[in-house]
Structure formats: structure tokens, C-alpha cells
C-alpha positions as CSV (number, residue, x, y, z in Angstrom):
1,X,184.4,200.7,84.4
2,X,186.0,197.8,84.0
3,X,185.2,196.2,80.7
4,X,186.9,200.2,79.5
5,X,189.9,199.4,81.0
6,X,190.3,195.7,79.4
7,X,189.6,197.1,76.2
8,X,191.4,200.2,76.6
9,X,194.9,198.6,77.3
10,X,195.2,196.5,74.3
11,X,194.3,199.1,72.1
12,X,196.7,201.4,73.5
13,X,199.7,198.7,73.2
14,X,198.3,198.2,69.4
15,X,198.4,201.9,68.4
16,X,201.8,201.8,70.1
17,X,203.0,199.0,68.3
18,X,201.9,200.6,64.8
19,X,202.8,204.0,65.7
20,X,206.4,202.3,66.1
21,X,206.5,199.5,63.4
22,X,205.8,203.4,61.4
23,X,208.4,204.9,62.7
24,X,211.5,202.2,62.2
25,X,210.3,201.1,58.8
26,X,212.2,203.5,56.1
27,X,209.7,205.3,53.5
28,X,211.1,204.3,50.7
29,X,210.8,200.6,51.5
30,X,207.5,199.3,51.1
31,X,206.8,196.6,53.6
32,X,203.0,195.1,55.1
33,X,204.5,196.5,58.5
34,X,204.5,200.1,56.9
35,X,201.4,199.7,55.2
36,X,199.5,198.6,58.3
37,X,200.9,201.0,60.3
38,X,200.3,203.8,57.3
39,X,196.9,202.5,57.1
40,X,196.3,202.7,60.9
41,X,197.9,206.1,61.1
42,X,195.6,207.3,58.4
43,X,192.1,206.4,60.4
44,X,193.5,207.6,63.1
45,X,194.1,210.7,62.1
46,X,191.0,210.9,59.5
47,X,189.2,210.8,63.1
48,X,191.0,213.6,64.7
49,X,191.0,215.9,61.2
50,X,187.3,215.3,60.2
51,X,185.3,216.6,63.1
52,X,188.1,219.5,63.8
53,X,187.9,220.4,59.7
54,X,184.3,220.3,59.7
55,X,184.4,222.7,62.8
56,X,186.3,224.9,61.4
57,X,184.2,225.2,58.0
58,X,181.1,225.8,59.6
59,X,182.7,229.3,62.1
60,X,184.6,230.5,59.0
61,X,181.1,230.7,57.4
62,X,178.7,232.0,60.6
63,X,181.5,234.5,61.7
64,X,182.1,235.5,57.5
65,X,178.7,235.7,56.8
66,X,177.7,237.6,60.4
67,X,180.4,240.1,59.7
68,X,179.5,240.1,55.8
69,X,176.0,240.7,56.6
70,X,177.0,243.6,59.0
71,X,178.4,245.4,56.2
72,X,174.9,244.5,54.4
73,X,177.0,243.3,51.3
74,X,178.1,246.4,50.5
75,X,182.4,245.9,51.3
76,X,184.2,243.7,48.9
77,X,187.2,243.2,50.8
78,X,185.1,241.2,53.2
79,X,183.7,238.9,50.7
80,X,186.6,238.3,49.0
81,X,188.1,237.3,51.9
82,X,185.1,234.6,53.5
83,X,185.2,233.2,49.5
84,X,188.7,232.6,50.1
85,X,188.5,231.6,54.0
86,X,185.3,229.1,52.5
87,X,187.4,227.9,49.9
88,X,190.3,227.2,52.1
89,X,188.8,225.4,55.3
90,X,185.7,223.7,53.6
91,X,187.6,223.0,50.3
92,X,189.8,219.8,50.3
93,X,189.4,216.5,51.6
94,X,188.1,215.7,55.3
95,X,189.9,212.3,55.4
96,X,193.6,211.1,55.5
97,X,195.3,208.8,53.2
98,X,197.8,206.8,53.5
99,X,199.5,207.9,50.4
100,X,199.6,211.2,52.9
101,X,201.1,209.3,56.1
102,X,203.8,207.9,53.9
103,X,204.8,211.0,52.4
104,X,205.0,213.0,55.8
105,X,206.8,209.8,56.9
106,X,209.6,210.7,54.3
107,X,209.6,214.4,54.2
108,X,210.6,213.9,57.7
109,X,213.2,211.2,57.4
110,X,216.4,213.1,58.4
111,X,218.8,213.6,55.6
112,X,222.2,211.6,55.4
């Protein structure tokens, strides 16, 4: 238990330190601080978004096809829909960039 705890703090004070160098450096300035923290940001987030995305591809298709397959094939409406629901939540990518981080970062600059 204890070895967690030594290696827990220091990463916790290094994703705080990141997630705050992000935060006071303005997006349009382009500075290794930024890109670090961009950077860090993105694999950080990659981690969360992956496993959730891949989830959520893989019920969209059981429940579409369970329900699709209830209706024997026969309803259209259905199937349209799961192409689309497929489409949407397996289509894309399953990572974050940091070209992505730093255009939330300025979308959500407040305006002067």
C-alpha cells in the first residue's frame, strides 16, 4: 500500500501542475508549457474516451441488432436508425489530439 501512495502523490501534483500550466497559458500563444500540458491533457483524456467510446459502440450494436432482429428485418425505421447510431458511436476516432485540447482550450477562452 505503500509504494501506491509514493507514486500516487507525485503524479497527482504533475497532472496538477499541467492541468494548470494549460490553463494560464493563452491558446493562441504557442509555448513548450502549452504543448506539454496539451500533450498530457490529450493521453489523459484518450484514456478516459477510448474504453468509454468503445463501450458505447459495442451496446449501440447488441441492443440495435437485438431490437432489429426482433422485427426480423422487416422495419426500416429501425435499421436506419442502428446504421446511423453505428455510424455515430463507432465512426470517428477513439483517441484525442492535442490539436483537439488546444482548440477546446480557445473555444473556451472568455471573450474580451
Amino acid at each position: 500500500m505503500r509504494p501506491i501512495r509514493r507514486l500516487a502523490a507525485p503524479l497527482a501534483l504533475c497532472l496538477l501542475v499541467q492541468m494548470a500550466a494549460a490553463s494560464w497559458a493563452r491558446a493562441e500563444e504557442t509555448t513548450v508549457g502549452a504543448d506539454l500540458s496539451a500533450g498530457a491533457i490529450s493521453v489523459i483524456a484518450t484514456v478516459i474516451t477510448a474504453p468509454l467510446k468503445l463501450v458505447t459502440c459495442a451496446a449501440t450494436v447488441a441492443l440495435g441488432g437485438t431490437v432489429y432482429g426482433l422485427t426480423m428485418g422487416t422495419s426500416e425505421v429501425i435499421r436506419e436508425e442502428l446504421v446511423a447510431g453505428t455510424n455515430y458511436t463507432c465512426g470517428g476516432r477513439f483517441y484525442v489530439s492535442p490539436q483537439q485540447v488546444k482548440q477546446l482550450a480557445r473555444e473556451s477562452e472568455p471573450r474580451r
